[in-house]
C-alpha positions, 0 to 999 in steps of 0.5 A, a space after each residue: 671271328 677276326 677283331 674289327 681293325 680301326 681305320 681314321 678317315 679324314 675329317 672333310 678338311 683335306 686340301 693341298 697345302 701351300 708350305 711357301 704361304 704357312 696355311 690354308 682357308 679352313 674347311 667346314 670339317 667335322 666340328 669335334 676336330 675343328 681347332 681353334 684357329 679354324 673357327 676364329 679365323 677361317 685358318 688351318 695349318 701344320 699345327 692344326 693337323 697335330 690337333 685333329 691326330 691329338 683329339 683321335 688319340 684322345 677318343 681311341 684311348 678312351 677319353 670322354 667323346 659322345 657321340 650325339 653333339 647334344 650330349 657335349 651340353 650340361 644340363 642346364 644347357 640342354 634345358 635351354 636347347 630344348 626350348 628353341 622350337 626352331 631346329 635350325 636355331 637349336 643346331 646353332 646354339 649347340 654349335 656355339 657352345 661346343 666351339 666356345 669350349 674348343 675356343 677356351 680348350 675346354 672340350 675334352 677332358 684329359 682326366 676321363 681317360 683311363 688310368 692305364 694312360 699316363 701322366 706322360 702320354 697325357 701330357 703330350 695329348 695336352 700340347 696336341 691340343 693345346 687351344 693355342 696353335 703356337 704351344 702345340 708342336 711345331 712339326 710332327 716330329 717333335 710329336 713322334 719323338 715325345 711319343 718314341 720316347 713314352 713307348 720305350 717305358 710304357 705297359 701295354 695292358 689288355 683286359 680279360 672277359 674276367 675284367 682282369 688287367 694284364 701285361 708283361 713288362 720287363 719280361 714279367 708278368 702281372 695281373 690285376 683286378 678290382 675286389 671290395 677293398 680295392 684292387 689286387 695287383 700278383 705277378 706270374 712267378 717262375 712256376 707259374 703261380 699267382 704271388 700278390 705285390 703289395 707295393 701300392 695303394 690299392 688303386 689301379 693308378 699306382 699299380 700301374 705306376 708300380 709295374 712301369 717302374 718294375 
């Protein structure tokens, strides 16, 4: 059958916004996305709408994003959660935690991200998301440039049912794919047969660093 095509919706913060003034009164949107302006002072702006499309490029490429708010708890955490008989009170700490962490930039993790998502691409999230509104990017199109910018240079890569990695790049193609040793990176020659390249480590990091700088 036909892949599922993703739709994003929005996150229950949708107002008009006054450009003359610079921002408007937050919403009580889904609390994930929520910056930390919004939280701290009941604010929301062009930055903060940069932070909301940072945190869904986070989760679409794979970031570390349960989906159970509790699950956003260390364990300690969660042993203290569990002795709160009173569920309104357990909500409210639970919520407590997740936006101190959003506060202190602490929520999301860049370094659960697949290995496939760059160091560059990485770093434009970082300044999406950055907890401070004033060291995200001042307009999206500063953003959408970073981005043109790292897509010229990137390798789209998929992932079989043989749990092989493969792209073509610069009219060539690779494969790679995790043994006992670690992983095997071959590029397609002009008759079709399978040529290992042994420039890498052995970790899907550098292989993948080896076929963008083919």
């Amino acid at each position: 059958g036909a892949e599922p095509i993703p739709i994003i919706s929005d996150f229950g913060s949708v107002k008009i916004f006054n450009a003359s003034i610079g921002y408007v009164t937050a919403s009580k949107s889904t609390q994930m996305y929520r910056p930390k302006e919004a939280i701290e002072h009941n604010r929301y702006t062009i930055q903060s709408d940069i932070y909301q499309v940072g945190v869904s490029m986070f989760q679409i490429f794979g970031g570390h994003f349960p989906a159970a708010y509790a699950d956003w708890l260390t364990d300690e955490q969660k042993r203290r959660a569990q002795k709160i008989t009173s569920y309104g009170e357990q909500i409210i700490f639970i919520d407590n935690i997740i936006e101190k962490r959003i506060c202190q930039g602490k929520l999301l993790n860049l370094d659960t991200l697949p290995p496939y998502v760059n160091s560059k691409l990485k770093k434009v999230i970082a300044t999406a998301i950055h907890p401070d509104e004033n060291k995200r990017y001042k307009n999206t199109a500063a953003f959408l440039n970073d981005l043109f910018k790292i897509q010229k240079r990137m390798t789209n890569w998929s992932k079989d049912g043989t749990d092989h990695y493969a792209t073509t790049h610069s009219g060539k193609i690779f494969r790679a794919y995790e043994t006992k040793k670690g992983y095997v990176l071959e590029r397609k020659d002009a008759t079709g047969n399978w040529r290992k390249k042994n420039t890498h480590d052995g970790t899907l990091s550098s292989i993948i660093s080896v076929v963008e700088n083919e």
